[in-house]
N, C-alpha and C positions, 0 to 999 in steps of 0.2 A: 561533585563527580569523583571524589576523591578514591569512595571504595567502589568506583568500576573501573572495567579492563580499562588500557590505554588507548587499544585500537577502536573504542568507541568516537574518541575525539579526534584521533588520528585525519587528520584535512587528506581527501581525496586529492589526488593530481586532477587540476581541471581541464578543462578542450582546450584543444590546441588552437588558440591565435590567430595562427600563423595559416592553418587549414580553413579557418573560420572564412576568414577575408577570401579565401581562396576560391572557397565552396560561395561567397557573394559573388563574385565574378564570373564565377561561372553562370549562377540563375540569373545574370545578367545579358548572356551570351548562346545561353540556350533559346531554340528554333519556336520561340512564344513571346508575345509579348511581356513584359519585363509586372513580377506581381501578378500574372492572371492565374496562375492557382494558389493564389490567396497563401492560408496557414499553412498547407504543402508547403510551400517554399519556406516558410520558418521552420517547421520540421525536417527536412531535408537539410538546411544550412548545421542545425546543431547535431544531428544525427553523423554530420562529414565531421564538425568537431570533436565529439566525441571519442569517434573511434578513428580520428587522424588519416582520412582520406577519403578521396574525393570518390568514392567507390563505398558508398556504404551499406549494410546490410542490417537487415535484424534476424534475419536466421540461423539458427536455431532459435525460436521462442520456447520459455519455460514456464507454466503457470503451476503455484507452489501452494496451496491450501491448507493455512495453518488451522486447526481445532483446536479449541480449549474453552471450560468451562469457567463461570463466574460466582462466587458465592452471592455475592449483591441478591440473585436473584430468590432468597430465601426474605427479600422485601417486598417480594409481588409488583416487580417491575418490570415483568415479561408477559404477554397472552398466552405464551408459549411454555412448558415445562423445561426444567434441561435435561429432560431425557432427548428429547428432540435431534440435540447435539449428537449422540450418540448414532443413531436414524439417520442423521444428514451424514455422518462419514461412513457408515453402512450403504449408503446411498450413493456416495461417491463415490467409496469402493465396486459398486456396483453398473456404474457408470449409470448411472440413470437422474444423473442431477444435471441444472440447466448450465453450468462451469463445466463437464462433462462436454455435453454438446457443444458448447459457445469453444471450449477448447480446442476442437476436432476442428469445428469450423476456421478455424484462426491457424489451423496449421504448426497448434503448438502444444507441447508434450507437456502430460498432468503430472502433477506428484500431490501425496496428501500426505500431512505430517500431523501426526496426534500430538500435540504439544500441555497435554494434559485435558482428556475427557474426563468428567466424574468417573462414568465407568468404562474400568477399563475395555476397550473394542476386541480387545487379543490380538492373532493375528490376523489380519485383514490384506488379501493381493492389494500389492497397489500401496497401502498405509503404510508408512513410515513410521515407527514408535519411537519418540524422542521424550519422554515423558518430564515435566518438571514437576507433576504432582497432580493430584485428582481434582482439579480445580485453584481459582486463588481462595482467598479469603475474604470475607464478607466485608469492602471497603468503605462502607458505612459505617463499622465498629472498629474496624481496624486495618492496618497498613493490609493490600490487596497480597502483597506477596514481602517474602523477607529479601532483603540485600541479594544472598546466595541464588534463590531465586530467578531473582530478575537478569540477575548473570545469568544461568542459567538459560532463562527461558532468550536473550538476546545471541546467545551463544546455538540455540536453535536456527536462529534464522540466519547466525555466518554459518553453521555447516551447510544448510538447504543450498547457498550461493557457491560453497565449492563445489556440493555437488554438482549444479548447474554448470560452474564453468568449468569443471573438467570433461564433462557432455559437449563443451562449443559452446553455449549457449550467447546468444548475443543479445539479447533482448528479454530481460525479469517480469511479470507480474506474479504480485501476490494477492493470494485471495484470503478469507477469514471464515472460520463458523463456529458459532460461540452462545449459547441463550444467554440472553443480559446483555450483551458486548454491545449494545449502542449505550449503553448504561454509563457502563467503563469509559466508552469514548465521547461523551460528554460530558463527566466529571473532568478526564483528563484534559479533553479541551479547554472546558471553561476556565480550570486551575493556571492553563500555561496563558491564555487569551482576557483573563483578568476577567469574563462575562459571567452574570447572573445566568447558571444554567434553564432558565428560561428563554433567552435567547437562543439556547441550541437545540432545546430537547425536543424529539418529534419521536410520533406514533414507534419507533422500531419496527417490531412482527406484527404492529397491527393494534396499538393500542387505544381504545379512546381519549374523548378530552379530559377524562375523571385520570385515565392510567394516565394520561401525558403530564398532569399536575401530580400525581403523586411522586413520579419517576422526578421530577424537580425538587421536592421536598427529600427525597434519597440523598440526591446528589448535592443540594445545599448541606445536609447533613455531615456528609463526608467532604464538603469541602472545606467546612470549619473542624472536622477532627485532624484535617489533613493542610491545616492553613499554611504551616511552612514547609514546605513539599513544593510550591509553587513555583519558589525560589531558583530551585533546580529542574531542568527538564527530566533526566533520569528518575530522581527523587519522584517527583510526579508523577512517573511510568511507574514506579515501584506501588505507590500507595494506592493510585487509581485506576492503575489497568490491569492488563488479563495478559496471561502467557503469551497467546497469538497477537495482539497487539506489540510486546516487547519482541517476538519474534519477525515480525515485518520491518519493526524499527529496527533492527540490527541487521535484518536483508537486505536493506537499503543504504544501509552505511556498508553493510561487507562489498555489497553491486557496487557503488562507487569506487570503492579501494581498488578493485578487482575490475575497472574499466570498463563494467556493463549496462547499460540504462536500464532504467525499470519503469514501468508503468503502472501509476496508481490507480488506485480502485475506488469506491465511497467513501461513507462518512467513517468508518471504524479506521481504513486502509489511510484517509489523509489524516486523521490525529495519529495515526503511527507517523506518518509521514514529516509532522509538525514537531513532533517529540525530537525525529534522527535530524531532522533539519536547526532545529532549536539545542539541540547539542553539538552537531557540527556543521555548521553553514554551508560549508562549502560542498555536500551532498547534494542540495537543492541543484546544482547543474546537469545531475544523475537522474534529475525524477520529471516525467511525462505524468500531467492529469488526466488519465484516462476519461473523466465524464465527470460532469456534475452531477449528483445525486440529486431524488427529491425527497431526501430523509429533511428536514428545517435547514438545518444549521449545519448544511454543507458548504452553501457557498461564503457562508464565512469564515470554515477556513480554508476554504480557495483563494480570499482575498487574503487571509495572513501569509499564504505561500506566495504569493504575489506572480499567481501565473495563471492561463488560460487553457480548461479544461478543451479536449479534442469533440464531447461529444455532451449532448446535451438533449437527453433523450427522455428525460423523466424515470430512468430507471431507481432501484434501491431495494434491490435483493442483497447485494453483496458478494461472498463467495470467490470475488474477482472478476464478475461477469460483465462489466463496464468496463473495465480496463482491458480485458479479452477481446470484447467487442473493438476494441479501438485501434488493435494489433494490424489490422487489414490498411489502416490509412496509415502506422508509421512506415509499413511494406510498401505501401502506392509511394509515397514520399522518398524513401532510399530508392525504388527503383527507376524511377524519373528522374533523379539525379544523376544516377549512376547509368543510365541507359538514352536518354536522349542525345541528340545531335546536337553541337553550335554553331552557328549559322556559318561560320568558317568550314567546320567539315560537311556539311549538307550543300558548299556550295554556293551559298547566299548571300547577298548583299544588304 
């Protein structure tokens, strides 16, 4: 980790303690019997830790949609072309994608960040130009992005998080759009997770069983160009991921720093997730699994993050649309806490 920033490793201040036990006693003393709303009440207990009182919120929600292109996909590892990319934040700009709606729904404000499309979108309402380059590089032949780079592109995802918290914001999801990017995030998972990416790799945009075996042979490829890479989590994000991946991974360390939770999203969103987590541990108390995906080799790293997804719906678009969706039950959870009676002020025995 030598040649990145410091604030990368820099350990979050974690929940307070002290609120934790506090915010237990309370769901002990509220007007229900003790555990009947189930994962609620573990949502609520760290939501009060978190943000140090027994009054907790998540609003303002921010949903952040990074874009960026992959070279890999010059391997025929996508059904999809990457012009598509381009399409999909035209699309977003346009408000006519399902992150769009699931946003609106969720009562939480969009932002979209071009974190390097092939081509350039221009200016687009709404886009945010953060450019690290018209794409990475084809990490099959070679490292995906250089050092400067991946600085860079994680240096996207802390500015997106001041902008957020100079808005208020209390509550992060980040969303992805990328052609190839399940590519990226199977290589990079399998490098940090020690797995034969045949264990992770599933259909993406829609591939069959002929494309889901070739996409394995890619990423075995670049996992032996890239075999000491592994070593390092950064290193790893450098060689086998994509802008928008290193850009969620550094959103999530900058939300931690910056005392925000965030909510993840899919399979692309947890191997960012596994990256910022696998470089500073002490993030993982910052991040909510929005959902389990049914991309394969989700819930394997759901099990390396060693937590339990909110929603379990069969989804795997991406975009951020699982974690979106899930924003409604961390709101039901803080305001149950923070708004119910204890049997003491209702009166009761």
């Amino acid at each position: 980790m030598n040649d990145f920033p410091a604030w990368v490793s820099r350990p979050p201040v974690g929940p307070d303690a002290a609120v934790r036990q506090a915010a237990e006693r309370r769901q002990q003393e509220l007007t229900k019997p003790p555990g009947s709303l189930g994962r609620l009440e573990e949502v609520a207990i760290r939501l009060a830790a978190l943000q140090g009182t027994q009054a907790p919120r998540v609003d303002p929600v921010r949903v952040v949609v990074f874009a960026a292109d992959h070279g890999v996909t010059a391997e025929g590892i996508s059904a999809f072309p990457a012009e598509v990319t381009l399409a999909m934040v035209q699309n977003f700009a346009a408000g006519g994608a399902a992150i769009n709606a699931l946003a609106r729904a969720a009562g939480a404000e969009l932002e979209v960040v071009d974190a390097g499309v092939a081509q350039d979108p221009g200016r687009l309402g709404g886009v945010i130009s953060q450019r690290v380059g018209p794409g990475t590089a084809n990490l099959a032949v070679e490292p995906a992005m250089t050092t400067d780079q991946c600085v860079a592109a994680l240096d996207v995802g802390r500015a997106a998080v001041d902008r957020a918290r100079s808005a208020g914001t209390r509550l992060f999801v980040a969303g992805e759009m990328g052609i190839g990017n399940t590519t990226a995030a199977t290589a990079l998972a399998s490098a940090l997770m020690r797995l034969d990416p045949v264990e992770l790799a599933g259909p993406g945009t829609g591939l069959d069983e002929a494309g889901v075996s070739h996409k394995v042979e890619v990423i075995r490829r670049a996992l032996t160009l890239h075999a000491e890479a592994a070593e390092d989590p950064l290193e790893a994000l450098r060689c086998l991921g994509g802008f928008e991946i290193a850009a969620i991974a550094g959103a999530y360390i900058a939300a931690a720093h910056d005392g925000i939770p965030a909510v993840v999203d899919g399979f692309i969103a947890t191997a960012a997730a596994l990256v910022a987590v696998r470089a500073n541990p002490a993030v993982a108390d910052w991040l909510f699994l929005g959902h389990v995906s049914a991309e394969p080799g989700h819930r394997r790293l759901v099990a390396a993050l060693d937590d339990t997804p909110l929603l379990d719906l069969g989804l795997r678009l991406g975009e951020g649309s699982g974690a979106a969706a899930a924003v409604p039950l961390l709101r039901s959870a803080a305001a149950f806490h923070r708004e119910m009676a204890t049997f003491a002020e209702a009166g009761l025995t």
